[in-house]
C-alpha positions, 0 to 999 in steps of 0.5 A, spaced: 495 297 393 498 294 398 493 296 403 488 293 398 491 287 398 491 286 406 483 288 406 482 282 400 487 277 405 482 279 410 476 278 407 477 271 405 480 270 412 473 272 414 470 268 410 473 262 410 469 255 412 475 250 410 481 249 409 480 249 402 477 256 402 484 259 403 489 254 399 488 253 391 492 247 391 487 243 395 481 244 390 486 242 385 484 235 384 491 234 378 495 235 384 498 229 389 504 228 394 510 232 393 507 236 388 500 238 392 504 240 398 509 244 395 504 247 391 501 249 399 507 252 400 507 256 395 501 259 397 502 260 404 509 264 403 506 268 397 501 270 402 504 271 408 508 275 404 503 279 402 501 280 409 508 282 412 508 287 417 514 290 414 510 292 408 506 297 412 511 301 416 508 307 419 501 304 419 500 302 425 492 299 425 495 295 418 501 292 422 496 290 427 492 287 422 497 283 419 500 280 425 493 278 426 492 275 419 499 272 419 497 267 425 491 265 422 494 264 415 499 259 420 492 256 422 488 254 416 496 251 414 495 246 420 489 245 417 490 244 410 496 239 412 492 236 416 488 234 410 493 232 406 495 226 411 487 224 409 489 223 402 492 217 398 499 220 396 506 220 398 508 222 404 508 230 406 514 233 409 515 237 414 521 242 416 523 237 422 526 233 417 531 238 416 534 236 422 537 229 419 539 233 413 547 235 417 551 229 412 554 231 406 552 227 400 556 224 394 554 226 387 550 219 387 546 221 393 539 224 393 536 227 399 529 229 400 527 237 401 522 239 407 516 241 403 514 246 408 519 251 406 519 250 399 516 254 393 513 254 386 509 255 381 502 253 379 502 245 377 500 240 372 501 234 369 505 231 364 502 228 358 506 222 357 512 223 361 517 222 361 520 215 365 527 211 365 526 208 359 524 213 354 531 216 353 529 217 346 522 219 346 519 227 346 514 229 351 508 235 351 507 238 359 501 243 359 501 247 365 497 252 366 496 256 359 503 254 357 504 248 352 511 246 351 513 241 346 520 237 349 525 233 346 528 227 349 533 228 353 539 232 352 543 231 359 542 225 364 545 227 370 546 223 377 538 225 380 535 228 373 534 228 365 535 235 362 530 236 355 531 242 350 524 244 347 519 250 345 513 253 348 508 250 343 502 254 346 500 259 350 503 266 352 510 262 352 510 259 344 516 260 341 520 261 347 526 255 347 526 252 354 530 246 357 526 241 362 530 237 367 526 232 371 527 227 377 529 221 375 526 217 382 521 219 386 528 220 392 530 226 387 524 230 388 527 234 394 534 237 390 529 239 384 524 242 389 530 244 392 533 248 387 525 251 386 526 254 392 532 257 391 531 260 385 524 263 387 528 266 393 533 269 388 528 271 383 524 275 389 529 280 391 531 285 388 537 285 384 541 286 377 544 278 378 537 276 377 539 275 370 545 270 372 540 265 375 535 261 371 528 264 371 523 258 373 517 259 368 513 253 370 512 246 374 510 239 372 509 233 375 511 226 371 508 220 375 511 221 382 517 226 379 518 232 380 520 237 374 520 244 372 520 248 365 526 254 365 529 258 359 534 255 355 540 258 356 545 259 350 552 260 352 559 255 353 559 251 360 565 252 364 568 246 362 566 245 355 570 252 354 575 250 358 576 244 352 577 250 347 583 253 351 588 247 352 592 251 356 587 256 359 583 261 358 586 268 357 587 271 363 584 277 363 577 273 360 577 269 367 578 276 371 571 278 368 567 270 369 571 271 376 568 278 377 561 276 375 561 269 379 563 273 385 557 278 384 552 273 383 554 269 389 555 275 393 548 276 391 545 269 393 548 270 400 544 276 401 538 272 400 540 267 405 542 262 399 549 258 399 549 255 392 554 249 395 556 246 389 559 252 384 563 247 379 565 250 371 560 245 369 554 250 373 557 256 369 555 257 363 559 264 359 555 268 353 562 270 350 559 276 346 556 279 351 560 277 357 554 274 360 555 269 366 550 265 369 550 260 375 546 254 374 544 247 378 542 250 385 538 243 386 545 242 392 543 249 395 543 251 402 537 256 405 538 259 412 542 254 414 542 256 422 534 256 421 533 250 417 539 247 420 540 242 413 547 241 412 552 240 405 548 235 401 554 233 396 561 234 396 566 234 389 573 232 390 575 238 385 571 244 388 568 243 394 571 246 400 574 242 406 569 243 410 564 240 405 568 233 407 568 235 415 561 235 415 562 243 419 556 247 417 555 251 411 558 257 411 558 263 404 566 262 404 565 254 401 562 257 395 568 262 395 574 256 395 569 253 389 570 259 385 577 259 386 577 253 384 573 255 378 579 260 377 583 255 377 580 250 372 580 256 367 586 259 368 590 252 366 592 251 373 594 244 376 587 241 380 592 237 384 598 241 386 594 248 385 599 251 381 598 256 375 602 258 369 607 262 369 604 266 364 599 269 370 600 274 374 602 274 380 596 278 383 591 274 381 595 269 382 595 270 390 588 273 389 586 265 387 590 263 392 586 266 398 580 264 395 582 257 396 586 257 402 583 251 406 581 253 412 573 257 412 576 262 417 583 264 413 580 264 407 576 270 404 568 271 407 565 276 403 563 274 395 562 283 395 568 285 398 572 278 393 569 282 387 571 289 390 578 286 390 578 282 383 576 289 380 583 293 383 587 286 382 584 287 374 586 295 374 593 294 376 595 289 371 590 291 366 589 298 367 583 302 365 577 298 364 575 296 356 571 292 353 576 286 350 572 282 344 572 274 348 573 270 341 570 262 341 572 257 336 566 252 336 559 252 337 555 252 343 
């Protein structure tokens, strides 16, 4: 099948008279500015990925083939920028501008992300989309064979709105989703940002998949970028800690800590660092002990590669070096995490002083997460999640399953 695949990429290659014969997005006439380009980019990584050498590992003419198709694939992308110049839309970004992206940003800041290395779903627009002023109003968005019916904004963040609805038509009716939408053109890069990161995730392989959100769909509202997920039903961190005036049950907190870890150690494997792990970004399914790591709109990808830098810095949760403008390093998503420990065990943000009721042992296991310096503090989320496990056996003994009861709702 994957031989199949190179031959088809080759013929239509071969018979390639224009940009357009190779790219979709650029036949797509509902597609413009941001939104086309990241399309294109789409296309282009989907393609070379189909044309990776390492595909064919042992199959030295088909390797030749696709080194070949790789460089011409390269070509007709010049080409197809080149014909994005020459249309009437917002201005395409290219990688170049990462390099001005090394300032740390406040959660007010907005940064636009490079289009070229961005990727996405197929796109379409928004039926009466959604603008500023209509906070109380729903809005349908058609994509593809998708229809979702959308409610009016649930969430307003610093840089986008969140809305609750359903699919209404489509092989996706019925499913309940959640919708968040740039607020300005200028936040359209940490959405296509974060489009980015969860098309990475979703394209390894790997059980923490389940914990990141799944992108389902992409629109466009005006000049706004959006994007279609499943909802998520579950406590975000800080909605459970509320619940927990003195904090969470320490033995409950180890297994959130655990699946964090996992997921983040599973991000830095793909090259990804979230680079804002706050309680309010975890969301915990009690029943099931499901933990989930949202909002990567903030995230890193390839940091030595693409050299972009923090883009927002949380004084509650963000490492040190987020505010000392060093590069991005795995390790600031595990001082995050250990201050996420902290939030949940009851422990003091300021002083970093936990309950007495803690044990010791995993009281010291926080404080390794949090200690300031990058290079003093634990590196590697996989090994942080090895050791929670033993700090779990030594004060819990054999593992169970021990029934997380929450008052309240969602």
């Amino acid at each position: 099948m994957r031989l199949d695949e190179l031959r088809q990429l080759n013929t239509l290659l071969t018979g390639a008279n224009a940009p357009a014969d190779v790219f979709m997005s650029l036949r797509d006439r509902s597609l413009r500015g941001d939104v086309r380009a990241l399309a294109l980019a789409n296309e282009l990584r989907r393609l070379q990925g189909l044309a990776n050498p390492e595909r064919f590992m042992g199959n030295p003419p088909a390797q030749d083939l696709a080194r070949e198709i790789q460089a011409r694939l390269l070509e007709w992308h010049a080409g197809a920028l080149a014909a994005l110049v020459t249309e009437p839309m917002m201005e395409p970004m290219t990688e170049s501008m990462t390099e001005s992206m090394t300032e740390p940003r406040t959660v007010e800041a907005a940064i636009e992300a490079p289009a070229a290395w961005l990727s996405a779903a197929p796109v379409e627009e928004v039926v009466e989309p959604p603008r500023r002023e209509r906070v109380g109003a729903g809005f349908a968005v058609t994509a593809g064979a998708n229809r979702y019916q959308l409610d009016g904004r649930l969430i307003l963040g610093d840089i986008a709105a969140v809305h609750r609805g359903r699919g209404v038509e489509g092989p996706r009716a019925g499913l309940e989703v959640a919708a968040k939408v740039a607020l300005d053109r200028a936040d359209n890069g940490l959405i296509l940002a974060e489009i980015e990161a969860l098309r990475r995730l979703h394209g390894a392989e790997g059980a923490q998949r389940r914990q990141v959100p799944e992108l389902l769909d992409l629109f466009q509202s005006g000049e706004c970028a959006g994007s279609i997920m499943p909802w998520l039903v579950g406590f975000d961190g800080v909605a459970l800690r509320e619940r927990f005036p003195g904090g969470l049950p320490p033995e409950h907190v180890i297994w959130i800590g655990r699946r964090l870890l996992s997921v983040a150690g599973f991000a830095h494997r793909q090259g990804v660092v979230h680079a804002n792990i706050e309680p309010a970004h975890v969301i915990v399914r009690p029943e099931d002990h499901h933990v989930s790591l949202v909002d990567w709109c903030w995230s890193v990808v390839e940091p030595a590669r693409t050299r972009q830098g923090f883009r927002v810095y949380n004084a509650d949760y963000s490492a040190p070096e987020v505010k000392e403008k060093r590069p991005p390093l795995p390790a600031a998503d595990l001082y995050s995490i250990g201050r996420c420990l902290l939030f949940f065990l009851g422990g003091d943000l300021t002083s970093g002083e936990m309950p007495a009721q803690v044990d010791d042992r995993l009281q010291r296991f926080v404080r390794y997460l949090t200690r300031p310096s990058p290079l003093q503090r634990a590196q590697d989320a996989w090994d942080m999640y090895a050791e929670l496990e033993r700090v779990r056996a030594a004060i819990h003994g054999p593992h169970r399953f021990q029934e997380f009861v929450v008052q309240g709702g969602e």
